[in-house]
PDB file of N, CA, C, O and CB in Angstrom:
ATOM      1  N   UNK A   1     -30.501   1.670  20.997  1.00  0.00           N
ATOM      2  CA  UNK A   1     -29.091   1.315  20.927  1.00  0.00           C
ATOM      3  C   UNK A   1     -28.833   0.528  19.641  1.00  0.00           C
ATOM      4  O   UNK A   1     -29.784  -0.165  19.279  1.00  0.00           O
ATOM      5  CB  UNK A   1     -28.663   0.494  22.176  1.00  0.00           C
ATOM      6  N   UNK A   2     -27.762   0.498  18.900  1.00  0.00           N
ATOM      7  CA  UNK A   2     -27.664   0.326  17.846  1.00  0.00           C
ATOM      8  C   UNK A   2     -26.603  -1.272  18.017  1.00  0.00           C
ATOM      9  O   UNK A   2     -25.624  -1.446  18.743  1.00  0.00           O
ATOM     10  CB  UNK A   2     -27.184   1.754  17.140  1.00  0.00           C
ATOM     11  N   UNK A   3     -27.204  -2.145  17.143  1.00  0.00           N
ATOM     12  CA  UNK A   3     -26.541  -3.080  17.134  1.00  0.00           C
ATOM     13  C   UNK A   3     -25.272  -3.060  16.431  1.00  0.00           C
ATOM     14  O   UNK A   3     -24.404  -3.655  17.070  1.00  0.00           O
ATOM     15  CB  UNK A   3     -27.235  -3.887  16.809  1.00  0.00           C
ATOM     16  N   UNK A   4     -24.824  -2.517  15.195  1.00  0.00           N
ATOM     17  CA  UNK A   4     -23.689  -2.278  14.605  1.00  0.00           C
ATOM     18  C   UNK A   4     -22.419  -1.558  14.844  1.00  0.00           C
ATOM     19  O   UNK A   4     -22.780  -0.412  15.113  1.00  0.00           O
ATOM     20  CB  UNK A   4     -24.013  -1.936  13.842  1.00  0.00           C
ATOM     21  N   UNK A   5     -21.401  -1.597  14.881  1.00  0.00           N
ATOM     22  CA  UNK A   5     -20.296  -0.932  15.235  1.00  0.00           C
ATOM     23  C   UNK A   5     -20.229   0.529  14.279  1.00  0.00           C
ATOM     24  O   UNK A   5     -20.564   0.764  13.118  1.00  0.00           O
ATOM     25  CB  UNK A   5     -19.031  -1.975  15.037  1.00  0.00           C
ATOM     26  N   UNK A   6     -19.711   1.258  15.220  1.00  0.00           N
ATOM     27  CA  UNK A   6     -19.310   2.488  14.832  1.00  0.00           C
ATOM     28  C   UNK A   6     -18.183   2.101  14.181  1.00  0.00           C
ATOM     29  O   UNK A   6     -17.324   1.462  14.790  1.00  0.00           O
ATOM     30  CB  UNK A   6     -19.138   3.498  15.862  1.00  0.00           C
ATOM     31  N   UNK A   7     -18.016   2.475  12.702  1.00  0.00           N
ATOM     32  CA  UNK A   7     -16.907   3.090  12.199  1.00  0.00           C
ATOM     33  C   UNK A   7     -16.132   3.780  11.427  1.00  0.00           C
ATOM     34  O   UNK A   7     -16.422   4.050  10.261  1.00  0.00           O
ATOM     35  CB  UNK A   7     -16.623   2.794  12.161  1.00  0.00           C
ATOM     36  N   UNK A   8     -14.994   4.157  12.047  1.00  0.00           N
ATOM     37  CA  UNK A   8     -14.144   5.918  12.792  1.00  0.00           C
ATOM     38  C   UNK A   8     -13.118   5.593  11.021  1.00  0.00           C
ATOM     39  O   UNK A   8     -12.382   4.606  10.993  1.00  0.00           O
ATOM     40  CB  UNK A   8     -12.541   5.772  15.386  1.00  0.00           C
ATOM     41  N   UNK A   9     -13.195   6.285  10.054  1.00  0.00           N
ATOM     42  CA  UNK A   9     -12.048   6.160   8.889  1.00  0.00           C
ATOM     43  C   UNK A   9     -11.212   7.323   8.664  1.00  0.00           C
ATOM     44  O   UNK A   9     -11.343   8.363   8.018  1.00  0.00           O
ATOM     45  CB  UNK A   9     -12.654   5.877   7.511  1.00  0.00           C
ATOM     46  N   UNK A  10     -10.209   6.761   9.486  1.00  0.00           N
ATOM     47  CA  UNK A  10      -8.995   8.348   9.572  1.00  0.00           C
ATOM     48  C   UNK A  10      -8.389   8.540   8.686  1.00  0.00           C
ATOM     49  O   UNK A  10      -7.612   7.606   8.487  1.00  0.00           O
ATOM     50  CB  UNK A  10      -7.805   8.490  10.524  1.00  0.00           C
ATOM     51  N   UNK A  11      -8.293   9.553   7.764  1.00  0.00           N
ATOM     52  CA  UNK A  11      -7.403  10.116   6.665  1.00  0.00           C
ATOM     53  C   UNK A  11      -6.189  10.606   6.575  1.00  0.00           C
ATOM     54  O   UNK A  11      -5.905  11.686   7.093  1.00  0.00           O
ATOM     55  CB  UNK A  11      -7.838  10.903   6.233  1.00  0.00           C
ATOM     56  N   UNK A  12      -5.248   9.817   5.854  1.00  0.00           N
ATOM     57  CA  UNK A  12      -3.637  10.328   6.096  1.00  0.00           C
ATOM     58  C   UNK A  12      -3.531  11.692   5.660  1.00  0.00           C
ATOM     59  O   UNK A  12      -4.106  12.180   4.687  1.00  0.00           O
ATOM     60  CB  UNK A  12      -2.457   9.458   5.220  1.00  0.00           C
ATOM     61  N   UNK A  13      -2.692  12.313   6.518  1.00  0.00           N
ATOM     62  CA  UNK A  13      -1.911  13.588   6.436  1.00  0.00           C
ATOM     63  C   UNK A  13      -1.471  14.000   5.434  1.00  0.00           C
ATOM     64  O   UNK A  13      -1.649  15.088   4.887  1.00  0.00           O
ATOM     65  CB  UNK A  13      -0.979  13.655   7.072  1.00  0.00           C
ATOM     66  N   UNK A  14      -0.708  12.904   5.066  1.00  0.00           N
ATOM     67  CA  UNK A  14       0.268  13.187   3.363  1.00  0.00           C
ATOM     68  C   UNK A  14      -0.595  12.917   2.349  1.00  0.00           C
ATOM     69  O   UNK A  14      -1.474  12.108   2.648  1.00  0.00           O
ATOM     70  CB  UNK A  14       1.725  12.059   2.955  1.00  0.00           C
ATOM     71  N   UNK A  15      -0.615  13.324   1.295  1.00  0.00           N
ATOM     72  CA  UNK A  15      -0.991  13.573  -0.200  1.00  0.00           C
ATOM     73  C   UNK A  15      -1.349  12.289  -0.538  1.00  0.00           C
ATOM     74  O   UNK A  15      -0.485  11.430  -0.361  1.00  0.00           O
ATOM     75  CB  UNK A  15       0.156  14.172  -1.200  1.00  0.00           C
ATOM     76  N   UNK A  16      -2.341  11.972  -0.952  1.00  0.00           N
ATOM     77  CA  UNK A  16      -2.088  10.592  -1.822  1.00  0.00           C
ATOM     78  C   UNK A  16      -0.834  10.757  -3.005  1.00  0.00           C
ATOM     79  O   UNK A  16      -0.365  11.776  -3.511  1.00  0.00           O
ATOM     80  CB  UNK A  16      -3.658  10.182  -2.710  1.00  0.00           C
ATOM     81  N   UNK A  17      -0.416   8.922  -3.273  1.00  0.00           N
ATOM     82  CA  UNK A  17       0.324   9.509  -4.449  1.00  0.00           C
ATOM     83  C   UNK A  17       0.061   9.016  -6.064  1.00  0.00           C
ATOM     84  O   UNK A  17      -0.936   8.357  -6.357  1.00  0.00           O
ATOM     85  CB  UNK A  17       1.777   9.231  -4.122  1.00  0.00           C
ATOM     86  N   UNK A  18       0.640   9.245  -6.635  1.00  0.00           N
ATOM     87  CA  UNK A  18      -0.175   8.912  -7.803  1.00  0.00           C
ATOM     88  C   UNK A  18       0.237   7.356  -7.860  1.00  0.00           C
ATOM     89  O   UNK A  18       1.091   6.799  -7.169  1.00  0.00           O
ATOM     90  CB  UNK A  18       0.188   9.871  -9.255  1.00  0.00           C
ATOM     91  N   UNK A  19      -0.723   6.698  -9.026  1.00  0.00           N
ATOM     92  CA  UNK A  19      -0.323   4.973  -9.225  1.00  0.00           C
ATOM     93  C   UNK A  19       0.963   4.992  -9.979  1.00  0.00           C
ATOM     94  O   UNK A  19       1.450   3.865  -9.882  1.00  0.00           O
ATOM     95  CB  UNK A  19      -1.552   3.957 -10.226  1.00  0.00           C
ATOM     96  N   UNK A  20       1.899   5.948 -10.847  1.00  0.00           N
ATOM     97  CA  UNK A  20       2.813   5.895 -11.259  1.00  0.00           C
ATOM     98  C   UNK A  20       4.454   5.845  -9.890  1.00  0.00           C
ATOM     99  O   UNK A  20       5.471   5.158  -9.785  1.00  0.00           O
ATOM    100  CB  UNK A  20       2.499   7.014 -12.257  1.00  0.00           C
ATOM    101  N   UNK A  21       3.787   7.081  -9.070  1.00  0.00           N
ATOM    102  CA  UNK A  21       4.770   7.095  -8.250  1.00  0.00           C
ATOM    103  C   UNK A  21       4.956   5.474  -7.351  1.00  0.00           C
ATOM    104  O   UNK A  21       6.017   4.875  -7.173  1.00  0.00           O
ATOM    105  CB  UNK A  21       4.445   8.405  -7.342  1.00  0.00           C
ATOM    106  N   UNK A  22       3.708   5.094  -6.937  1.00  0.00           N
ATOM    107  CA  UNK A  22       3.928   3.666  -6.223  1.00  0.00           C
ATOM    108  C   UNK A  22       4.123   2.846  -6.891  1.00  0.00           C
ATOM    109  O   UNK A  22       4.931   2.053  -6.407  1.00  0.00           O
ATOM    110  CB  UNK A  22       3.050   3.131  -5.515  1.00  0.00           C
ATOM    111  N   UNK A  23       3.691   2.533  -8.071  1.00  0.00           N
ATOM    112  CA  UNK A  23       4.630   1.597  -9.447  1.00  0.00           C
ATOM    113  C   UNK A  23       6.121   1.853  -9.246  1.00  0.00           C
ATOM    114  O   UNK A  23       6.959   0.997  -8.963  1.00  0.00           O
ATOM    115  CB  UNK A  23       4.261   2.232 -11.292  1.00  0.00           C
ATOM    116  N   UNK A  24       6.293   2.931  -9.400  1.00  0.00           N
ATOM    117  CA  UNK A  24       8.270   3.104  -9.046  1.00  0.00           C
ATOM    118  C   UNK A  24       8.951   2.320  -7.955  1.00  0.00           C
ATOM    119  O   UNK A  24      10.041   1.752  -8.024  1.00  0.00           O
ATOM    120  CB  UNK A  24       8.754   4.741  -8.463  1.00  0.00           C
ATOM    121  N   UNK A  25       7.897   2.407  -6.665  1.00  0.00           N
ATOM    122  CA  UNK A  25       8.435   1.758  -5.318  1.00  0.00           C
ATOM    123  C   UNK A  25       8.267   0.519  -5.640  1.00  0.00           C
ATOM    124  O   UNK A  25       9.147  -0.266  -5.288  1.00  0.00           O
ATOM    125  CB  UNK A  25       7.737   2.092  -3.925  1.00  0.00           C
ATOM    126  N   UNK A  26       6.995  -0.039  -6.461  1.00  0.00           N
ATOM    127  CA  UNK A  26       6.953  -1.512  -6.237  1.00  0.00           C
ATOM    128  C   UNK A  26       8.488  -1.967  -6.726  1.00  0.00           C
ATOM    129  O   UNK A  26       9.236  -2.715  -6.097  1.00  0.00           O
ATOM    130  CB  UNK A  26       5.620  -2.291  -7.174  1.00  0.00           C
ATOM    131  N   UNK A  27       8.773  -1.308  -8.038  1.00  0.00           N
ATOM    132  CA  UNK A  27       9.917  -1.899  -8.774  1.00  0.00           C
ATOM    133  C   UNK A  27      10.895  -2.021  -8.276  1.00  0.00           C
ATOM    134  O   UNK A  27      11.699  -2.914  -8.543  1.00  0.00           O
ATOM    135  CB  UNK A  27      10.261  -1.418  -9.716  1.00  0.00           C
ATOM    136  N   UNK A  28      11.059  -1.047  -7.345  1.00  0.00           N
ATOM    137  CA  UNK A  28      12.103  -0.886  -6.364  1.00  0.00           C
ATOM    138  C   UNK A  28      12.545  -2.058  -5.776  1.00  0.00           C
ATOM    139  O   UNK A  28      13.558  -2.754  -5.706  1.00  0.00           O
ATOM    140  CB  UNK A  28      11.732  -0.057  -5.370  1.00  0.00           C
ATOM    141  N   UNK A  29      11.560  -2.019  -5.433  1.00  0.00           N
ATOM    142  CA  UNK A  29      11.102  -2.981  -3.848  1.00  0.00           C
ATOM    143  C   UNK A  29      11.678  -4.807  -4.563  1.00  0.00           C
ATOM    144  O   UNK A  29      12.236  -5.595  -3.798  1.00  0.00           O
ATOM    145  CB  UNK A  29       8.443  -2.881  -3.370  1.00  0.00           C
ATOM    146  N   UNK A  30      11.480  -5.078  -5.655  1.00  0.00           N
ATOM    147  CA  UNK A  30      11.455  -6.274  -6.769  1.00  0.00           C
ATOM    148  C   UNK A  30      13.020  -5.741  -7.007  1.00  0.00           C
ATOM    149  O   UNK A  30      13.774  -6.606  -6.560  1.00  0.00           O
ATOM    150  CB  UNK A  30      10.082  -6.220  -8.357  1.00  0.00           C
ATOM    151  N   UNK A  31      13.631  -4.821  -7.456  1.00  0.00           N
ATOM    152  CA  UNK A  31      14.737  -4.859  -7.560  1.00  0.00           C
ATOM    153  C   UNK A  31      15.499  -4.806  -6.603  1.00  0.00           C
ATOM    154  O   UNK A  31      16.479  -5.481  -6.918  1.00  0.00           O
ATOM    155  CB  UNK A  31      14.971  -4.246  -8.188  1.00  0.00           C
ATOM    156  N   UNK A  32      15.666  -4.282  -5.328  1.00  0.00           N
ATOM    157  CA  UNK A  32      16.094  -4.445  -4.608  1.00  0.00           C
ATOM    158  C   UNK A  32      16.101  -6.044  -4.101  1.00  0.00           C
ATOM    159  O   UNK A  32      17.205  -6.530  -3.853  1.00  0.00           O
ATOM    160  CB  UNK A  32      15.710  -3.549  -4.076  1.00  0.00           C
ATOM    161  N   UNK A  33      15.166  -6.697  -3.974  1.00  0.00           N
ATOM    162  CA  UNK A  33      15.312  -7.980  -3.587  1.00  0.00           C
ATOM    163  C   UNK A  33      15.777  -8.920  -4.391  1.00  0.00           C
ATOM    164  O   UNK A  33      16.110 -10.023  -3.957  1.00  0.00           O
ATOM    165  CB  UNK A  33      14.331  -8.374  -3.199  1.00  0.00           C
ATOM    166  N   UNK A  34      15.850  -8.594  -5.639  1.00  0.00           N
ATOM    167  CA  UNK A  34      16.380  -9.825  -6.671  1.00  0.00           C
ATOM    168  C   UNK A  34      15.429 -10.479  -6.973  1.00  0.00           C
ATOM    169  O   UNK A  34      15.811 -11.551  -7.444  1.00  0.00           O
ATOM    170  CB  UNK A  34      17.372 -10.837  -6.210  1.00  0.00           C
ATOM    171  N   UNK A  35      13.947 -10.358  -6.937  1.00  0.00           N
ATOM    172  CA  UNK A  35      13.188 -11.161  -7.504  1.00  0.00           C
ATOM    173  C   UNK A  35      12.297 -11.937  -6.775  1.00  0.00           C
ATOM    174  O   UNK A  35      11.237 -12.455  -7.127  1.00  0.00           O
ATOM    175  CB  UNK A  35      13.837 -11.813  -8.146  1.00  0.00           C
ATOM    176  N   UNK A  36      12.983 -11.946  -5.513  1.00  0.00           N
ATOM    177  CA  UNK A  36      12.715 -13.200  -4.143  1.00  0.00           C
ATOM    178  C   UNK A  36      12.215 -12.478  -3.124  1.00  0.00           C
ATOM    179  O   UNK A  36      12.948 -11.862  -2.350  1.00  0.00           O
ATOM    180  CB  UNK A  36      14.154 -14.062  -3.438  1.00  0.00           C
ATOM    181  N   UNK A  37      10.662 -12.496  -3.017  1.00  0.00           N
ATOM    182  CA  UNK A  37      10.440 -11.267  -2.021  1.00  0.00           C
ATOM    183  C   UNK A  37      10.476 -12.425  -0.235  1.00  0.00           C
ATOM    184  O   UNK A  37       9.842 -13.474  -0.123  1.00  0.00           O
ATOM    185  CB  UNK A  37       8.345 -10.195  -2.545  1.00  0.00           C
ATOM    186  N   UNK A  38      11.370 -11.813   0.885  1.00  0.00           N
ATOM    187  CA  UNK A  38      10.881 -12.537   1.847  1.00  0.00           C
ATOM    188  C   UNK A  38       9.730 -12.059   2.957  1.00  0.00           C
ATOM    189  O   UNK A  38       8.942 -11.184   2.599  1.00  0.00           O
ATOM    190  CB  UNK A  38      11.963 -12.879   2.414  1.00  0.00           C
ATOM    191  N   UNK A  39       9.641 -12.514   4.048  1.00  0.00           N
ATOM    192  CA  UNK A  39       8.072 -12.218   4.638  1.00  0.00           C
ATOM    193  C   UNK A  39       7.689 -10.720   4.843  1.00  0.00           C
ATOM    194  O   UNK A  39       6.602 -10.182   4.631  1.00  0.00           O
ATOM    195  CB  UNK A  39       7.868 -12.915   6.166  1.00  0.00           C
ATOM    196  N   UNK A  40       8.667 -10.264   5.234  1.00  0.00           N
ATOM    197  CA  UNK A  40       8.771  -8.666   5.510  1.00  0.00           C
ATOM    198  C   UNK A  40       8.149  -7.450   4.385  1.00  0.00           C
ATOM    199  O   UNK A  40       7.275  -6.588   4.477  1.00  0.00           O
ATOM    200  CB  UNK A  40      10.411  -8.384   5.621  1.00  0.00           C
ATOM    201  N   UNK A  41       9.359  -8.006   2.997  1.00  0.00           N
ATOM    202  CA  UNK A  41       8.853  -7.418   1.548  1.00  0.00           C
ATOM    203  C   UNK A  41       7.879  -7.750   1.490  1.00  0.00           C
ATOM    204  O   UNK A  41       7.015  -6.905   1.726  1.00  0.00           O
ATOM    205  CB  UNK A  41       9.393  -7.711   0.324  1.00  0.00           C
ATOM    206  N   UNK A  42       7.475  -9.033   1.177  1.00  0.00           N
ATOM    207  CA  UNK A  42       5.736  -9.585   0.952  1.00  0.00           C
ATOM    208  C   UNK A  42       4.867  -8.743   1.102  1.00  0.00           C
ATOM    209  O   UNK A  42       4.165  -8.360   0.166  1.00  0.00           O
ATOM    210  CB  UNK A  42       5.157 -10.619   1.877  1.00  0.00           C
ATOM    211  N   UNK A  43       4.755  -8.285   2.376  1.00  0.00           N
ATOM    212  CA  UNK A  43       3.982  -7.645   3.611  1.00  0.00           C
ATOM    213  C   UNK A  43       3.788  -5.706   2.455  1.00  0.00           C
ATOM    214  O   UNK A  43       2.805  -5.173   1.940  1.00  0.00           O
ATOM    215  CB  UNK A  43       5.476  -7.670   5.740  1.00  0.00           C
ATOM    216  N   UNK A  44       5.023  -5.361   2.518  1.00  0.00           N
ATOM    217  CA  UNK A  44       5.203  -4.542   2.245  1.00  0.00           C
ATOM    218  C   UNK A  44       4.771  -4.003   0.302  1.00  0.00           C
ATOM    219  O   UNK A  44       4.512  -2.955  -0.289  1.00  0.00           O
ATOM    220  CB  UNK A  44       6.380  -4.641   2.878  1.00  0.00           C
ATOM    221  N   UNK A  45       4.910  -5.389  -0.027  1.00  0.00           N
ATOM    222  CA  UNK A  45       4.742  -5.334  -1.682  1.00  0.00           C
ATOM    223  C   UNK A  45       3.071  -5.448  -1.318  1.00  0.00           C
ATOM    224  O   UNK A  45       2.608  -4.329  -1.538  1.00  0.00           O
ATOM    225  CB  UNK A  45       5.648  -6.889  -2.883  1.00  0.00           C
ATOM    226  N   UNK A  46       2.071  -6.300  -0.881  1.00  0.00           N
ATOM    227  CA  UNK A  46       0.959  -6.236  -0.590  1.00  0.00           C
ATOM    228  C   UNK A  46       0.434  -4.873  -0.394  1.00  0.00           C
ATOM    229  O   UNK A  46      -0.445  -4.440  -1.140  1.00  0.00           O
ATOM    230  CB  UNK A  46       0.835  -6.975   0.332  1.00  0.00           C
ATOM    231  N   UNK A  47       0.994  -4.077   0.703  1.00  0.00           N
ATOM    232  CA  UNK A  47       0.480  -2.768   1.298  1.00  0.00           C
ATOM    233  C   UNK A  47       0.775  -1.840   0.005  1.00  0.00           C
ATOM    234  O   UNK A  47      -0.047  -0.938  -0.162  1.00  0.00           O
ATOM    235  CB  UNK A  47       1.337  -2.242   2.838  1.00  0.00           C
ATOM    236  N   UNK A  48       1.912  -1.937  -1.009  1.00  0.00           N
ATOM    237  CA  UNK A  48       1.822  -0.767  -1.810  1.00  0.00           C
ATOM    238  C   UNK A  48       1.009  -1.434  -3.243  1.00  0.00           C
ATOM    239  O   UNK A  48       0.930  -0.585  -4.131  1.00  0.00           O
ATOM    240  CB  UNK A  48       3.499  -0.046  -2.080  1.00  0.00           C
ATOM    241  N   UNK A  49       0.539  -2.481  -3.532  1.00  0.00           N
ATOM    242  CA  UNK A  49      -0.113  -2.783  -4.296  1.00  0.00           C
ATOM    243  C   UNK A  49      -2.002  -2.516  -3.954  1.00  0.00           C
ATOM    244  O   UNK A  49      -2.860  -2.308  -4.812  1.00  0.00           O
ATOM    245  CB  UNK A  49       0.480  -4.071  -4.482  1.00  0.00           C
ATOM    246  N   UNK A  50      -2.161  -2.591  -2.773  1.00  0.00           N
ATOM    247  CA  UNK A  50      -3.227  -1.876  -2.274  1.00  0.00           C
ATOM    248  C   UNK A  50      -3.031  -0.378  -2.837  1.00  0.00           C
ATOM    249  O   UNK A  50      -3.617  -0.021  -3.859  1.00  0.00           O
ATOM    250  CB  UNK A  50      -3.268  -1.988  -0.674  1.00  0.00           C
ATOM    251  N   UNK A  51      -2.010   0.648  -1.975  1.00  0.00           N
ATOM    252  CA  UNK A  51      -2.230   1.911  -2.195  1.00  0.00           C
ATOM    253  C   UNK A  51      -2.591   1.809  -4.247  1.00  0.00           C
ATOM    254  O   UNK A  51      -3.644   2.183  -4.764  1.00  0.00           O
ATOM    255  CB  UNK A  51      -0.638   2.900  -1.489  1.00  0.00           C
ATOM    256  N   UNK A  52      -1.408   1.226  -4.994  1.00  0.00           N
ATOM    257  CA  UNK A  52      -1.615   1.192  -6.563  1.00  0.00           C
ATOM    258  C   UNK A  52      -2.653   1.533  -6.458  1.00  0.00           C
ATOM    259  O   UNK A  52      -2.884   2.742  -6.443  1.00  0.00           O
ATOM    260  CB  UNK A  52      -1.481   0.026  -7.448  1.00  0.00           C
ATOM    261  N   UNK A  53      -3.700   0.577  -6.343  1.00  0.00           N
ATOM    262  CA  UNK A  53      -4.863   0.222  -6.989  1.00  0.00           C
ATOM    263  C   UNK A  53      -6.014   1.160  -6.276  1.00  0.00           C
ATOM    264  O   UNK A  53      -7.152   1.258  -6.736  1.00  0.00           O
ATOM    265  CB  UNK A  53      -5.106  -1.402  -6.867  1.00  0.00           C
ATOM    266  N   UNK A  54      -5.587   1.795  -5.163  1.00  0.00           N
ATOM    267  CA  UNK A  54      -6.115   2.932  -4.732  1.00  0.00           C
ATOM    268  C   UNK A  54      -6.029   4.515  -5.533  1.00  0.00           C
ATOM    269  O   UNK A  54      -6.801   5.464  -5.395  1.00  0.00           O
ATOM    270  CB  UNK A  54      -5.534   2.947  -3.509  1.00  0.00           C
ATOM    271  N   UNK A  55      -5.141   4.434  -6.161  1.00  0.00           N
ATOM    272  CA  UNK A  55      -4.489   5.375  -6.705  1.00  0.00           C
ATOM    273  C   UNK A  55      -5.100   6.896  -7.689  1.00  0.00           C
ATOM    274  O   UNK A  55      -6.103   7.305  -7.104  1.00  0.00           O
ATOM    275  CB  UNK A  55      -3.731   4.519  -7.395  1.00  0.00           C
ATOM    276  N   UNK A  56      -4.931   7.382  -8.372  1.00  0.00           N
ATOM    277  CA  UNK A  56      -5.472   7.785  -9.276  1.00  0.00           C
ATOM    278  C   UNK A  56      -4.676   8.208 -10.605  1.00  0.00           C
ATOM    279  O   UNK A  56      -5.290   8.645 -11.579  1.00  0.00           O
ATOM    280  CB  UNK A  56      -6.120   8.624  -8.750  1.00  0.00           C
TER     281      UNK A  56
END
């Protein structure tokens, strides 16, 4: 029996996208808010700065 956890890495459906296309959203995301990201954006500027840097 194995002491370590199994783990399961599920692959999204949709396309990756390129680091240019999620650069567009970040800006978005910064313009849309005026500069002032609150907890929600945060959250959300985090998750697409991950995908960025995932990117190709």
């Amino acid at each position: 029996m194995s002491t370590t956890p199994d783990v399961v890495l599920e692959r999204s459906e949709t396309p990756a996208r390129t680091a240019a296309e999620v650069n567009d959203e970040i800006r978005a995301l910064w313009f849309r808010s005026g500069g002032i990201l609150n907890t929600e954006q945060r959250s959300e500027y985090e998750r697409l700065v991950l995908e960025w840097a995932a990117a190709e």
